[in-house]
VOPAGU-2260 file (C-alpha; in pm, 1 decimal, decimal comma):
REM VOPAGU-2260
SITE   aa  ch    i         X         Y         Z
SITE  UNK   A    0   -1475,2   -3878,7   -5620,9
SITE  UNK   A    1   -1103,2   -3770,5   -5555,2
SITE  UNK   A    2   -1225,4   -3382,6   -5473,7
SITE  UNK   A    3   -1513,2   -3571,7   -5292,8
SITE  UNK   A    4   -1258,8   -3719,4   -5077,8
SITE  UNK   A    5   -1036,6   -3500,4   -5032,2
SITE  UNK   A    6   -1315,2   -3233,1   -4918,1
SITE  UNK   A    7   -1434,4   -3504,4   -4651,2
SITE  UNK   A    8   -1046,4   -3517,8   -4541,1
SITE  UNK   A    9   -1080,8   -3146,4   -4480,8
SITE  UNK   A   10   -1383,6   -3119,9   -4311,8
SITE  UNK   A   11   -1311,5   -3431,8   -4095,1
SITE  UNK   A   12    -977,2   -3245,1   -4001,4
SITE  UNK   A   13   -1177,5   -2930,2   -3948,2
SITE  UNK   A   14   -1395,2   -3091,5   -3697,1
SITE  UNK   A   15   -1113,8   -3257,2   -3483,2
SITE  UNK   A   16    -973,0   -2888,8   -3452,9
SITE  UNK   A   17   -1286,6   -2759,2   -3359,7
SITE  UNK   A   18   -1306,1   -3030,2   -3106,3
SITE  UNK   A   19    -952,4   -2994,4   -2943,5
SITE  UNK   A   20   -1049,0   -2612,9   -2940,1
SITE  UNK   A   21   -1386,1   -2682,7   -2784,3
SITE  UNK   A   22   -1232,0   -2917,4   -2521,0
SITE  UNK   A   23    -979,3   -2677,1   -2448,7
SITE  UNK   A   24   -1250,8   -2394,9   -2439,5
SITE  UNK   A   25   -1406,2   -2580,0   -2142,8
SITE  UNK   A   26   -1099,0   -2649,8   -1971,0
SITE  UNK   A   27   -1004,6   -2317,1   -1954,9
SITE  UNK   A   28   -1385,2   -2221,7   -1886,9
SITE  UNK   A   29   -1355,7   -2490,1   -1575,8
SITE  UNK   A   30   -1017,6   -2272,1   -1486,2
SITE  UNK   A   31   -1126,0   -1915,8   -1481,7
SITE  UNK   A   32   -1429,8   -2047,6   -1273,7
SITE  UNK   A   33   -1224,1   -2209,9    -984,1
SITE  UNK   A   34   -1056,1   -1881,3    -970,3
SITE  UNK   A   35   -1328,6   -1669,1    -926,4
SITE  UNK   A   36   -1466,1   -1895,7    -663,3
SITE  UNK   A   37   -1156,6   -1880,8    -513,4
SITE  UNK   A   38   -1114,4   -1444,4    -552,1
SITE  UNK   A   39   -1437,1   -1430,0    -452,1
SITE  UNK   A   40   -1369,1   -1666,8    -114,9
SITE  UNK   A   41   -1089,7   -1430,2     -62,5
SITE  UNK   A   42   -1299,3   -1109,9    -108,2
SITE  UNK   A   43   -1552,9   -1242,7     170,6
SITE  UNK   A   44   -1306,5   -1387,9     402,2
SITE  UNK   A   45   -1033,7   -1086,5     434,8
SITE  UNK   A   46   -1081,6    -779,4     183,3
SITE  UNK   A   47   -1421,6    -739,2     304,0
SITE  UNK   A   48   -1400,3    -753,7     663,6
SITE  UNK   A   49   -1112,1    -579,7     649,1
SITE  UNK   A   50   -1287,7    -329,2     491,0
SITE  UNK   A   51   -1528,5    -295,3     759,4
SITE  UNK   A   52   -1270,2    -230,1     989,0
SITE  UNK   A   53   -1080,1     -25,4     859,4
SITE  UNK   A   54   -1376,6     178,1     769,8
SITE  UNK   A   55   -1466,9     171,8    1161,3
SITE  UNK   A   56   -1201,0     307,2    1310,3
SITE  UNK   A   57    -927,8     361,6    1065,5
SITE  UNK   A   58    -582,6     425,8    1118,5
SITE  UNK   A   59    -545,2     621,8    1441,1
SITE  UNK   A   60    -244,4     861,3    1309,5
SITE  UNK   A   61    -470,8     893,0     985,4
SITE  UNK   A   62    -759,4     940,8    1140,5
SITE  UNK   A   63    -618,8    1247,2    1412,6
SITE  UNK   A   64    -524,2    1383,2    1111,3
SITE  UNK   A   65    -882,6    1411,4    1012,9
SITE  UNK   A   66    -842,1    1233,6     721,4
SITE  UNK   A   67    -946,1     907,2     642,0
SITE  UNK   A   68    -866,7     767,4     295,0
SITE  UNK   A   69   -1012,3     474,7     149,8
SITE  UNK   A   70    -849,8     153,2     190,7
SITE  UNK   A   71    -768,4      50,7    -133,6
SITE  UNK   A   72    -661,6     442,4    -174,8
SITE  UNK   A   73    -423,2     373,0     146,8
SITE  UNK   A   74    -316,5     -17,5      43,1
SITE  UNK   A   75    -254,1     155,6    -330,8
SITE  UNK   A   76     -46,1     415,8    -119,8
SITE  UNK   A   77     164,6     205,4      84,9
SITE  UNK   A   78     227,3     -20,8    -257,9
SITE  UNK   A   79     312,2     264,3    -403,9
SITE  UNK   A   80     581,6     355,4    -115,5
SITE  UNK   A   81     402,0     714,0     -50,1
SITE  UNK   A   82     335,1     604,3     291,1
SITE  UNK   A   83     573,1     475,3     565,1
SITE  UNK   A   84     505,7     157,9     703,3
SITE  UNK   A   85     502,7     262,2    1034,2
SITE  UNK   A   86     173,7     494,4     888,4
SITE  UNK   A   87      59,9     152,1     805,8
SITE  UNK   A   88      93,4      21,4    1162,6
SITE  UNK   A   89     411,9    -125,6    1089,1
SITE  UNK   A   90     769,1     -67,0    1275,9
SITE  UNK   A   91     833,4     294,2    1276,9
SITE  UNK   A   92    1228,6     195,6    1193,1
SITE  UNK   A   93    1203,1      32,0     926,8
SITE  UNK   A   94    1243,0     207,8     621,9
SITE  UNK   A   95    1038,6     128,4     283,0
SITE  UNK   A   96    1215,9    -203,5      64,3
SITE  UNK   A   97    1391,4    -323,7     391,5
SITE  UNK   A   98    1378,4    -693,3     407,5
SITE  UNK   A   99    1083,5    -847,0     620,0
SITE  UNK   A  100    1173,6   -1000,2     939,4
């Protein structure tokens, strides 16, 4: 009855893990689902309508140029420092990593 015993100790211990894990499991579950609410909230309110617009008229410089990149191509770009910001619509002046006003 000792082994007996012991093996319930085990199992009982088992299951207490597997509940922490499980409550923890939905926690994080509960988590990752507020945040894709919230990405998508911020997909429909600005990435997509900017989108839109972007795709309607465009940059001006960019688009007398006669080319018209995507957006995320031109947002990657300006991350990326390839374009100036005043390409971007920003102040001509300013150069790329100055401080914003």
């Amino acid at each position: 009855t000792a082994t007996l015993q012991a093996r319930t100790a085990e199992l009982e211990a088992r299951m207490l893990e597997l509940a922490t894990t499980q409550i923890q499991l939905e926690e994080a579950k509960g988590l990752l689902e507020r945040r894709t609410d919230f990405l998508a909230r911020v997909e429909a309110a600005v990435l997509k309508p900017l989108n839109s617009w972007y795709n309607q008229v465009g940059h001006p410089q960019l688009v007398a140029l006669g080319s018209k990149p995507p957006l995320h191509s031109a947002l990657g770009q300006a991350a990326a420092g390839r374009l100036s910001p005043g390409r971007l619509g920003g102040s001509p002046g300013r150069s790329r990593g100055a401080a914003a006003d």
